[in-house]
N, C-alpha and C positions, 0 to 999 in steps of 0.2 A: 523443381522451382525453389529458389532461395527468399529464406523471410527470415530480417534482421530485428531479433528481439533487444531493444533499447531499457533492459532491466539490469537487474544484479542475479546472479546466481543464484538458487534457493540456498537458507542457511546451510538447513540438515548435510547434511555427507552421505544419505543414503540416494546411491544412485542416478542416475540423470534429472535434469531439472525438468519435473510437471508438463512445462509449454514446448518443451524442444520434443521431450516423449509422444507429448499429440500430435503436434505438428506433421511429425516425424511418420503415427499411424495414418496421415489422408497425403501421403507422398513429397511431403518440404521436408527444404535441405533448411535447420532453422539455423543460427546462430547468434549469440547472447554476449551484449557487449556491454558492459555497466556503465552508467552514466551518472550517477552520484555518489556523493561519499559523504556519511555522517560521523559528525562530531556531539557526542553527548553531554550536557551540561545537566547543574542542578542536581545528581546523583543522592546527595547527602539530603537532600528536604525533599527529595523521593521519599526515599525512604524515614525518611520523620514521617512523613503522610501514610505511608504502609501501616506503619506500629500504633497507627490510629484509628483502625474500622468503628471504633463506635463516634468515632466524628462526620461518617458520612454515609452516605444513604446507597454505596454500591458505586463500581467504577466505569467505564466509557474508554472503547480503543477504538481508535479509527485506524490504527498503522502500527505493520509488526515491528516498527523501529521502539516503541513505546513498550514493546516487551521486551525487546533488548536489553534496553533501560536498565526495567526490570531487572535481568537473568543479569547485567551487569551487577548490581548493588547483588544479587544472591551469592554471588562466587565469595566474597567474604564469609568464611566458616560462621562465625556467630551469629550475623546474619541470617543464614540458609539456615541454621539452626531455630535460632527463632521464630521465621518463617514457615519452618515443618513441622514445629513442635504445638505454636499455637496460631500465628498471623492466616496462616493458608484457611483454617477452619473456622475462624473469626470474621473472615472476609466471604467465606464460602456461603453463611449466612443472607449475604445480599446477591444483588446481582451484579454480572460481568460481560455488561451489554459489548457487543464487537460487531464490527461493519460485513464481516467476511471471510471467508471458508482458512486462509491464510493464518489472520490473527487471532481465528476459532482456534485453530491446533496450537498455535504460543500460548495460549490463554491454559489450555488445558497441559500444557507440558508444565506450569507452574505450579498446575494442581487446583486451578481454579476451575469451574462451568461454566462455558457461555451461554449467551441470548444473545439472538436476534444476528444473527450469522449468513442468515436469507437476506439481509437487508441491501447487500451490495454495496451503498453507496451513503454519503450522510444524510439525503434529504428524508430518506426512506428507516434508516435508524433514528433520526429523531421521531419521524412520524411514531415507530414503534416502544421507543422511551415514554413518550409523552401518553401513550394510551396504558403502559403499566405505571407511570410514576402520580404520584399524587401532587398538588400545586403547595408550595412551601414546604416539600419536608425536607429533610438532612441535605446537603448537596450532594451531587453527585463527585470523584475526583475522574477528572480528564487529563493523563499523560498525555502531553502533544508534540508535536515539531512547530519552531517559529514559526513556519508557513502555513499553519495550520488553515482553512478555507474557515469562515466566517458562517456556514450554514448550520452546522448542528448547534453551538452557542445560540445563533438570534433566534432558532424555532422554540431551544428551550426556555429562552427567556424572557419569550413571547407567552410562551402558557406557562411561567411562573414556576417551571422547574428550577430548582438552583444549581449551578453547575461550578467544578472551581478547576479551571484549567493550570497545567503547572508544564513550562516548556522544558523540556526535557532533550532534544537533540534539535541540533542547525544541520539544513541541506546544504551542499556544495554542488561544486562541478567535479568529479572524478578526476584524478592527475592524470591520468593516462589516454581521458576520450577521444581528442582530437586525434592522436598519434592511434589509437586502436581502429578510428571511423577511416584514416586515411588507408590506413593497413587494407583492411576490409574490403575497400571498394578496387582498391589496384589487387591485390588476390582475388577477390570473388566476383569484383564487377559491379553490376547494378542489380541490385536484390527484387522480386516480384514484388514482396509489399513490406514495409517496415511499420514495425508496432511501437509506439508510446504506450509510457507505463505511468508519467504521471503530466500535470502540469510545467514542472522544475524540469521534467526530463526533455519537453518539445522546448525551454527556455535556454535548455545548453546544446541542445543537439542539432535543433532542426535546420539555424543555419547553415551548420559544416554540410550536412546532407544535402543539402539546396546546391551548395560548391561542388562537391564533389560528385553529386550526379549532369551535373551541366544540362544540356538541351535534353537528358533523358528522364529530366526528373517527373514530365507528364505520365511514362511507362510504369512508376510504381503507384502500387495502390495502400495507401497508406493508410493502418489502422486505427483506433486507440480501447485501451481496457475499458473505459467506461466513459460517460459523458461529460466528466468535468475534465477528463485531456481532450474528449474531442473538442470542447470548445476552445480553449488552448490553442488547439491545431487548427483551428478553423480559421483562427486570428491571421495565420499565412499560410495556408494551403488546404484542398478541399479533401476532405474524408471519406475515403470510400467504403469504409466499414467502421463500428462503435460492436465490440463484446455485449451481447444481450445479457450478459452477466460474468464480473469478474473472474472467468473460470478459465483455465486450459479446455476444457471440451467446447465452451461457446465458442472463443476468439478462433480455433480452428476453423469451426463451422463458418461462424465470420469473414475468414478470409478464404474458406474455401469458395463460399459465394461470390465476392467481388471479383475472386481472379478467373469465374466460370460463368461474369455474369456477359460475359461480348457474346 
């Protein structure tokens, strides 16, 4: 059975990607078709904010794009120097609150520790920010994407955490989607169930998929990683599976159900 994963490629270069490898162990044929492409802004008062840990109280990742960032501004010698020599150990001191298993390991390849990496999702890291953070101390820094969702901010702002978000990359539509989704479906056909991976991702894709499945599009069963794509995806078509947690081992189990559930 074929299931069309609507992500990007893992960064690393070791080895096959996570969700094609699971997929892959309960008998799908996956395949991974990128649907965004980011542009990074603000670089330089990144990193002014980096060279500043005693101005804030620990940092906030919701998105491994937001270590990119990062790992962008480190390829600069001086930099990355700075950063090794005192910045990493400076900052180590606080915490390095992260939404999920993903931007757990970015986090830690900078040299940083995270928390709160079970959280999944932002409703659920704020909940856990808010029960370590104290009301009024140091702000938090929050590297973001412009499209950043609106819930980790109002929960912290609600119990008096201070947070100081700084946008750092814009989402796009990938240049190549429509031309890769058309490919896909006249080679492979019509896939058992196609996974969303984020919001932006069911706003650039879901139409082409709707076209190019035509009268078949009732046959798949359509995923998403987590609950804020499935609401997204609910906006135009019904969800037969949601990842009980952003992982390659759940979304498998996820869609092994729906397609075993007739």
């Amino acid at each position: 059975m074929k299931v069309l994963l609507l992500k990007d490629p893992k960064e690393k270069d070791s080895g096959p990607d996570p969700y094609i490898k699971e997929l892959g162990l309960y008998g799908f044929e996956a395949t991974l078709i990128p649907v965004l492409s980011f542009e990074f802004v603000s670089l330089e008062c990144l990193f002014e904010k980096l060279s500043h840990p005693e101005c804030y109280g620990g940092l906030v990742f919701t998105s491994p794009r937001a270590l990119e960032a990062i790992k962008i501004c480190l390829k600069e010698n001086s930099k990355n120097e700075e950063w090794s020599q005192s910045l990493k150990h400076r900052w180590n001191s606080k915490p390095a609150y992260v939404v999920g298993k993903a931007t757990a390991s970015l986090v830690e390849e900078i040299g940083l520790i995270p928390q709160g990496e079970k959280s999944g999702n932002a409703e659920k890291l704020a909940e856990y920010i808010c029960s370590r953070e104290k009301p009024n101390s140091s702000a938090l820094l929050f590297p973001c994407g412009a499209l950043k969702r609106e819930v980790l901010p109002t929960v912290l702002r609600e119990k008096g955490v201070p947070l100081e978000s700084l946008t750092v990359y814009q989402t796009t539509q990938h240049t190549d989607l429509q031309e890769s989704l058309s490919r896909y479906f006249s080679q492979q056909g019509i896939p058992a169930s196609v996974v969303f991976f984020s919001p932006s991702g069911v706003r650039y894709s879901l139409q082409h998929i709707q076209k190019l499945s035509g009268d078949f599009i009732n046959d798949i069963k359509f995923a998403a990683i987590g609950p804020t794509t499935a609401e997204a995806l609910e906006a135009g078509i019904a969800v037969s599976c949601t990842a009980e947690s952003p992982t390659p081992q759940a979304l498998a189990v996820g869609i092994q159900k729906a397609l075993h559930s007739h």
